[in-house]
C-alpha positions as CSV (number, residue, x, y, z in Angstrom):
1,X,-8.1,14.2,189.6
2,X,-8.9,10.7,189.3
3,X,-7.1,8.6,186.4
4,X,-9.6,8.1,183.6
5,X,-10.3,4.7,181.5
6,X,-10.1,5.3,177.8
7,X,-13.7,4.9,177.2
8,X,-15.7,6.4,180.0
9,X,-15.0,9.7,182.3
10,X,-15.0,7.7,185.3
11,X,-11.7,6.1,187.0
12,X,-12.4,2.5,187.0
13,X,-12.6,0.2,189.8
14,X,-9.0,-0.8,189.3
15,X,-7.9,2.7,189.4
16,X,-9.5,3.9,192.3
17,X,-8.5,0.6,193.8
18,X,-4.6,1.7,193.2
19,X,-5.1,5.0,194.2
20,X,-6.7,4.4,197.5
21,X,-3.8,1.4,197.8
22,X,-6.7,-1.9,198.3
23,X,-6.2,-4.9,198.3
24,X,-9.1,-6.3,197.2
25,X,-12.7,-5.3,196.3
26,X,-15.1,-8.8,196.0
27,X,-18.1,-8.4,194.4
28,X,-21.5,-10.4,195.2
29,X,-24.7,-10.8,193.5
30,X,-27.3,-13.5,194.3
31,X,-30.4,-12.7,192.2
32,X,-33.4,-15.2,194.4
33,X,-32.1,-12.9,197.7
34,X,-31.7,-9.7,195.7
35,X,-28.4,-9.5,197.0
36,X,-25.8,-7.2,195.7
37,X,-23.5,-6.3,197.4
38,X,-19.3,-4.9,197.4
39,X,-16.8,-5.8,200.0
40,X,-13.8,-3.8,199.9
41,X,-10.9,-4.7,201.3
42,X,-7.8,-2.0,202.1
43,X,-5.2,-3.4,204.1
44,X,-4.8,-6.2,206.4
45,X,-1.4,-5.4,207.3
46,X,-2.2,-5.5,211.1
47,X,-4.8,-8.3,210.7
48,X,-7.8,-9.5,209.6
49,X,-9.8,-6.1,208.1
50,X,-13.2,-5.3,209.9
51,X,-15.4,-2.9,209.0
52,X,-19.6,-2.9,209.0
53,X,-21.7,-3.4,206.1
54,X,-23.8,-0.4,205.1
55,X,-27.5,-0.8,203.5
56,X,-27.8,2.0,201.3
57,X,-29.7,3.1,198.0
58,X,-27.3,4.0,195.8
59,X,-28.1,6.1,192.9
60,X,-25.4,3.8,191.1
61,X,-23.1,1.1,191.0
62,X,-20.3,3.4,191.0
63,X,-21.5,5.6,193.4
64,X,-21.4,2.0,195.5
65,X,-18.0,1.0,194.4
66,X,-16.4,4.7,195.5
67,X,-17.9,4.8,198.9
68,X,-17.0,1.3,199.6
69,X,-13.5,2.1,198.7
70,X,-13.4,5.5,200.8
71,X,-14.9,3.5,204.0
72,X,-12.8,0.7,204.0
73,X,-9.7,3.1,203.5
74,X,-11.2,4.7,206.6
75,X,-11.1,1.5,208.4
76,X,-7.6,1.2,207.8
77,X,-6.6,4.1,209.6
78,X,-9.2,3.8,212.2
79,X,-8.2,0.8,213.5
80,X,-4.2,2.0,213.0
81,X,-4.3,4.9,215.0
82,X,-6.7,3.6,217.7
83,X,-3.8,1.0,218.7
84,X,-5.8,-2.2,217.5
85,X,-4.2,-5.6,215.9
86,X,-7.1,-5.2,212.8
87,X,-7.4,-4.0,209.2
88,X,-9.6,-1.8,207.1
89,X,-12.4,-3.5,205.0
90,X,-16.1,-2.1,204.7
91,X,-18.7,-3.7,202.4
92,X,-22.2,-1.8,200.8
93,X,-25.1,-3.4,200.2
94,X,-27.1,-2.1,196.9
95,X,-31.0,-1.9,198.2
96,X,-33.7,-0.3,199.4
97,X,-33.6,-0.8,203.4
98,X,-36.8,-1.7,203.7
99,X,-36.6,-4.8,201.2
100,X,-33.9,-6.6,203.5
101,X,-34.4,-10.4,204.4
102,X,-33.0,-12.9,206.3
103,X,-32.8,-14.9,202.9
104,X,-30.5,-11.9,202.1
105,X,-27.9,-11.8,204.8
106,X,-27.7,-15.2,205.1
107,X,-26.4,-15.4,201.6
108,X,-24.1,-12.1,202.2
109,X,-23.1,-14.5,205.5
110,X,-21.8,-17.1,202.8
111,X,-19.7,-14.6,200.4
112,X,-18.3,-13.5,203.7
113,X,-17.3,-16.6,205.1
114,X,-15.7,-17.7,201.6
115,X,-13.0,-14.8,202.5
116,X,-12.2,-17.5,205.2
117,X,-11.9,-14.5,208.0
118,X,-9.5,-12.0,205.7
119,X,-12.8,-9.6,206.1
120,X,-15.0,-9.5,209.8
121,X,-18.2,-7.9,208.9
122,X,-20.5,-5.9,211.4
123,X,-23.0,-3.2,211.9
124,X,-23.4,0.2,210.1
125,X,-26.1,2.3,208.5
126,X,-29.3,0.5,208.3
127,X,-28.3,-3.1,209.5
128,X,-28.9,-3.9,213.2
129,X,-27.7,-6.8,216.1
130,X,-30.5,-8.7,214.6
131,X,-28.9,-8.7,210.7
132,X,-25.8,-9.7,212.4
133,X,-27.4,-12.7,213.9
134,X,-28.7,-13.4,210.3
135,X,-24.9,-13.2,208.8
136,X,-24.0,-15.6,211.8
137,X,-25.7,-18.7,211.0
138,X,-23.5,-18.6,208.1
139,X,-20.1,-17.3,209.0
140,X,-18.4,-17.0,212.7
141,X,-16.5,-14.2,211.0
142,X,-19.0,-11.6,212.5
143,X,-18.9,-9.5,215.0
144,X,-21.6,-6.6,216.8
145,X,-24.1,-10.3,217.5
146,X,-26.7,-9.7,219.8
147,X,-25.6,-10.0,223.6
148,X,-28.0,-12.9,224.6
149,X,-25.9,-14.9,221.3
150,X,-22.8,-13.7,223.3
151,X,-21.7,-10.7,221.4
152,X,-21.7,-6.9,222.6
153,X,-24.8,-5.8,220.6
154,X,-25.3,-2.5,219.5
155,X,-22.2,-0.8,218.9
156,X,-23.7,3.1,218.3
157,X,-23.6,4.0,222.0
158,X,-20.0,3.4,222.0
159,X,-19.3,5.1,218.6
160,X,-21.2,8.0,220.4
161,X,-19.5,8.2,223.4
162,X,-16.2,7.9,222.0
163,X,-17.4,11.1,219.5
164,X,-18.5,13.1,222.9
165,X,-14.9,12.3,223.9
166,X,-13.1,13.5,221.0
167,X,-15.5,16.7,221.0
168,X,-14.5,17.7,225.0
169,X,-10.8,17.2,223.8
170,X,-11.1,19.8,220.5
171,X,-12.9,22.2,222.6
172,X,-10.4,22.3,225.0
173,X,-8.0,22.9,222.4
174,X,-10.5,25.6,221.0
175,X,-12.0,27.2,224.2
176,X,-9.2,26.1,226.5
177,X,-11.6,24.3,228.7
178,X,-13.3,20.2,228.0
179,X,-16.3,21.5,229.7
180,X,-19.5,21.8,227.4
181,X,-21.5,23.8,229.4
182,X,-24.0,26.4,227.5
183,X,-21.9,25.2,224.0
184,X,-24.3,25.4,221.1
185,X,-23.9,22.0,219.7
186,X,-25.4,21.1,215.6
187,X,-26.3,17.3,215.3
188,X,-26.7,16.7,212.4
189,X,-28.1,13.6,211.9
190,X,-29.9,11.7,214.8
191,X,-30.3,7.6,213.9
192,X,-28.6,5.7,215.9
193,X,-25.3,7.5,216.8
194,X,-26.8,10.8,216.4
195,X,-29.4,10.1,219.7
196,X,-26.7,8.6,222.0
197,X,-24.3,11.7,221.3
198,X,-27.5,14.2,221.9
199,X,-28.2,12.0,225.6
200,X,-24.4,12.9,226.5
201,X,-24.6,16.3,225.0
202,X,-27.9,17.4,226.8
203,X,-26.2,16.1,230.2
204,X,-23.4,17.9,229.8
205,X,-25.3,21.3,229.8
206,X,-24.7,21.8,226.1
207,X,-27.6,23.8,224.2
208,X,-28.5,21.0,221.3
209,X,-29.9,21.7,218.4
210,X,-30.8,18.9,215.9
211,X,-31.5,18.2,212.4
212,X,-32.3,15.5,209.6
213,X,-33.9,14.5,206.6
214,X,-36.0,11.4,208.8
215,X,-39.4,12.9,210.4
216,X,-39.4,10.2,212.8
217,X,-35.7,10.1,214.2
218,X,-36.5,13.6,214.7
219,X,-39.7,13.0,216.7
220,X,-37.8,10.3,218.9
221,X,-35.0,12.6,219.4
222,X,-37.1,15.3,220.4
223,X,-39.8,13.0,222.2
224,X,-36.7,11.4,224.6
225,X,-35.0,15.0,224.9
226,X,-37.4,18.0,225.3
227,X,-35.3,20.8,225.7
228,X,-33.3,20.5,222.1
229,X,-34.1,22.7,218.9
230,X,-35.0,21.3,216.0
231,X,-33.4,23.1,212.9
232,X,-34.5,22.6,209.3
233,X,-31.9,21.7,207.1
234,X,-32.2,24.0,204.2
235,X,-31.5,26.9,207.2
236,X,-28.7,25.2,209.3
237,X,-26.0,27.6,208.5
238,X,-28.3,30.7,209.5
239,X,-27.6,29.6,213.1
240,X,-24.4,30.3,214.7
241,X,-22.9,27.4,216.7
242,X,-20.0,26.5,219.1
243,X,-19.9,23.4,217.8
244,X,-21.0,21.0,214.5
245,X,-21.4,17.5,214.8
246,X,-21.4,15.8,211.5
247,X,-23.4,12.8,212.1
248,X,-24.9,11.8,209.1
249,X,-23.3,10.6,205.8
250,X,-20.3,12.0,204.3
251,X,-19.0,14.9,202.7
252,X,-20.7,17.6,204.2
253,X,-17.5,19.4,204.8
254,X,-17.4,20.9,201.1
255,X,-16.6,24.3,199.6
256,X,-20.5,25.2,199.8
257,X,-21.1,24.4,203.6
258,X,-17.5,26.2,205.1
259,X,-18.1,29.2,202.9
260,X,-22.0,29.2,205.1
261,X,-20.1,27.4,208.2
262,X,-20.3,30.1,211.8
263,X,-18.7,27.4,214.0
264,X,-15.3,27.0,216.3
265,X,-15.3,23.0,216.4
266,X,-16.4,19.9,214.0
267,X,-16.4,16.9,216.0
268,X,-18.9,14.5,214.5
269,X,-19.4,10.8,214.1
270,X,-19.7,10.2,210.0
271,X,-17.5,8.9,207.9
272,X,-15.1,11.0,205.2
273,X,-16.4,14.4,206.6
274,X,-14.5,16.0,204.2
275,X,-15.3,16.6,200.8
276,X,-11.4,16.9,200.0
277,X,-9.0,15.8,202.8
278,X,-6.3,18.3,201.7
279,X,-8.2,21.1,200.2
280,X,-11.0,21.3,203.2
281,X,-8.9,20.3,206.0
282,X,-6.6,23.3,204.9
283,X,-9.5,25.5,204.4
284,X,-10.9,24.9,208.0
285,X,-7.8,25.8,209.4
286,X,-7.6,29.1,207.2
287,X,-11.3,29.4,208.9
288,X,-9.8,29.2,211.8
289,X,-12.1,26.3,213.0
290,X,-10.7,23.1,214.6
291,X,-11.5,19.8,213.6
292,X,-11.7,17.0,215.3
293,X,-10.8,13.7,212.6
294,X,-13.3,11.6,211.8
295,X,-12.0,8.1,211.3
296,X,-10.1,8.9,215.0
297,X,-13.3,10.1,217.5
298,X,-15.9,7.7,215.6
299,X,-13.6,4.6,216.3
300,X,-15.7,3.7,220.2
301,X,-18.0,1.4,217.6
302,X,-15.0,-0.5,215.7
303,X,-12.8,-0.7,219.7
304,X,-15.9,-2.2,220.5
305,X,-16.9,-5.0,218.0
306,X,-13.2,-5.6,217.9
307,X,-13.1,-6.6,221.4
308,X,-15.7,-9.8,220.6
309,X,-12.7,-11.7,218.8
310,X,-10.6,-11.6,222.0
311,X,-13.1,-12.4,224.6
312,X,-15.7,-9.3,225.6
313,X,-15.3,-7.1,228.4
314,X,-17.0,-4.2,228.6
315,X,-14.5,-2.1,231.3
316,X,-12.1,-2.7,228.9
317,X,-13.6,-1.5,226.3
318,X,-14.6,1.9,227.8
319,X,-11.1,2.2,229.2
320,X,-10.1,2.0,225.2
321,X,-12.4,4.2,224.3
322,X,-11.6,6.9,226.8
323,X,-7.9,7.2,225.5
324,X,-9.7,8.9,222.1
325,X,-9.4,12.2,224.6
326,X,-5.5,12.1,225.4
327,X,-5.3,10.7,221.3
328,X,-7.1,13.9,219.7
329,X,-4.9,16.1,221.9
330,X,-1.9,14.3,220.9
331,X,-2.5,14.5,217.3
332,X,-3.5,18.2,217.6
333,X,-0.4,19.1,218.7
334,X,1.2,16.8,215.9
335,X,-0.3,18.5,213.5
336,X,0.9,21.8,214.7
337,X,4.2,20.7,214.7
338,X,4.3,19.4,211.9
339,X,2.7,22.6,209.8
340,X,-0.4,20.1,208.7
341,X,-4.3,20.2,208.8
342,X,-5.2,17.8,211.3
343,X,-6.4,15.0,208.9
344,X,-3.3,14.4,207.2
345,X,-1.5,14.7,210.6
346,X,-3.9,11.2,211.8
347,X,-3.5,9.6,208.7
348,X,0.5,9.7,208.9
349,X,0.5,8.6,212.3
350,X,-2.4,6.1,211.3
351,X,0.2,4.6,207.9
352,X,3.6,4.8,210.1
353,X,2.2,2.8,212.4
354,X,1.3,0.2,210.0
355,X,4.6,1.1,208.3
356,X,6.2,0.2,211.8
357,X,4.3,-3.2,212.0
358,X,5.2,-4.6,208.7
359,X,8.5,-3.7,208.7
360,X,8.4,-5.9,212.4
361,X,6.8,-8.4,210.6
362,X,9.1,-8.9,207.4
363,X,11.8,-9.8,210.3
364,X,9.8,-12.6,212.0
């Protein structure tokens, strides 16, 4: 249970803030660009925190404030346990995604580069190459720019592949074998992320089916690959399937879904999956069903932005991303080891390691 302020039944900012262990949490309002916006910062123990900014329309400022803390969190231990020198920040924009504006992220570009580089800023739901351009002419503390302006672009087909990855690894740890032949694969949730993953899915032989709340990522889903089924929502649990892949917003791994849930494997690419870390990760292993953590196969998008600060090279960055297969084992067997659902086991490897840095650190 969350601590409570005296005079309202929410925890404040503050208290979620020390819960969650941030370090910071800026917030920025511009009323000519219609800007407002959050930028939560969680550690920068390892270096400067990156994370994308996410375009959403929150239902309210607190639901804003909580899932910028939870993302940035995220952050944190994706960039720990995937080996990288970077920190966790993330930072949610309060808007319709249609109203966005170059006026608008050039003046998020300014509250971002008056953290003078302690936050990178990048891509995530609803902002594009093009809004990072935007950001650019204002900060150089940006990363996911369009190629042609030097940077690596798009950063969903590497989010994607790395997610594919981390799936063959947890069904081999499931089925005994990486291949994905004839699996029956839920993608839930096709934007970005969602299509690339389908692309690899359908060429590995998997049987796809598909769903989401967007009409038109559906059509261009099913328009580019003809052979997948499209599920309605509402009836997704009425299907059995090998495997689910969670690739829309968070929290669909709650009490309601696994009590519906006929899968082996959750290997998806959105963020905070579960509802409850401890409580849901433990109840998927009473299930029997093995899940493949979140923050560690979704981490292809963050290996590559993070590449731009150190000069880009894509072989590189596909090498890096490829490790997420030999990573999920490893932390598989961790867990089992160690008696723990396989969330906790990645986010103590994830804090050890920054553990192991600081400590270096504090003897320089």
């Amino acid at each position: 249970m969350h601590p409570k302020t005296k005079n309202s039944m929410h925890p404040s900012t503050f208290d979620l803030m020390q819960e969650m262990g941030h370090e910071q949490v800026v917030f920025c309002n511009d009323k000519q660009s219609g800007l407002s916006a959050i930028i939560a910062i969680h550690n920068t123990t390892l270096g400067s925190a990156l994370g994308g900014t996410r375009l959403w329309h929150y239902s309210s400022h607190q639901d804003a404030v909580v899932d910028a803390l939870r993302l940035s969190r995220g952050m944190t231990y994706k960039a720990a346990i995937s080996g990288l020198n970077l920190g966790g920040g993330k930072a949610v924009i309060i808007a319709d995604p249609s109203m966005k504006s170059e006026a608008l992220w050039r003046r998020y570009g300014k509250f971002v580069n008056s953290l003078n580089g302690k936050y990178i800023t990048a891509e995530d739901v609803n902002t594009s190459a093009r809004d990072m351009e935007y950001i650019a002419l204002e900060t150089k503390h940006v990363t996911g720019v369009p190629e042609y302006m030097g940077g690596s672009g798009d950063p969903s087909p590497f989010t994607a592949y790395g997610v594919f990855i981390g799936m063959k690894a947890a069904a081999k740890k499931q089925f005994g074998s990486e291949d994905l032949t004839g699996k029956k694969v839920m993608v839930q949730g096709v934007g970005h992320v969602g299509q690339y993953l389908v692309g690899h899915l359908v060429n590995a032989g998997a049987k796809v089916y598909i769903t989401d709340i967007d009409a038109q990522k559906i059509k261009q889903t099913v328009d580019a690959h003809r052979n997948v089924e499209v599920i309605d929502a509402k009836g997704m649990w009425d299907v059995a399937f090998d495997i689910y892949a969670p690739c829309a917003l968070g929290a669909t791994i709650n009490d309601d879904s696994i009590s519906k849930m006929n899968c082996a494997v959750i290997a998806g690419a959105a963020n905070n999956q579960l509802a409850e870390e401890t409580i849901h990760g433990n109840k998927l292993i009473e299930k029997g069903i093995v899940y493949a953590p979140d923050f560690l196969i979704n981490a292809g998008g963050l290996i590559n932005v993070g590449a731009e600060l150190d000069g880009y090279n894509r072989e590189r960055v596909m090498n890096n991303v490829e490790k997420i297969f030999d990573r999920t084992l490893e932390i598989f067997n961790y867990a089992e080891a160690e008696k723990m659902h396989v969330q906790g086991a990645a986010i103590k490897l994830a804090e050890k390691r920054i553990a192991d840095i600081a400590a270096i650190k504090s003897r320089l």
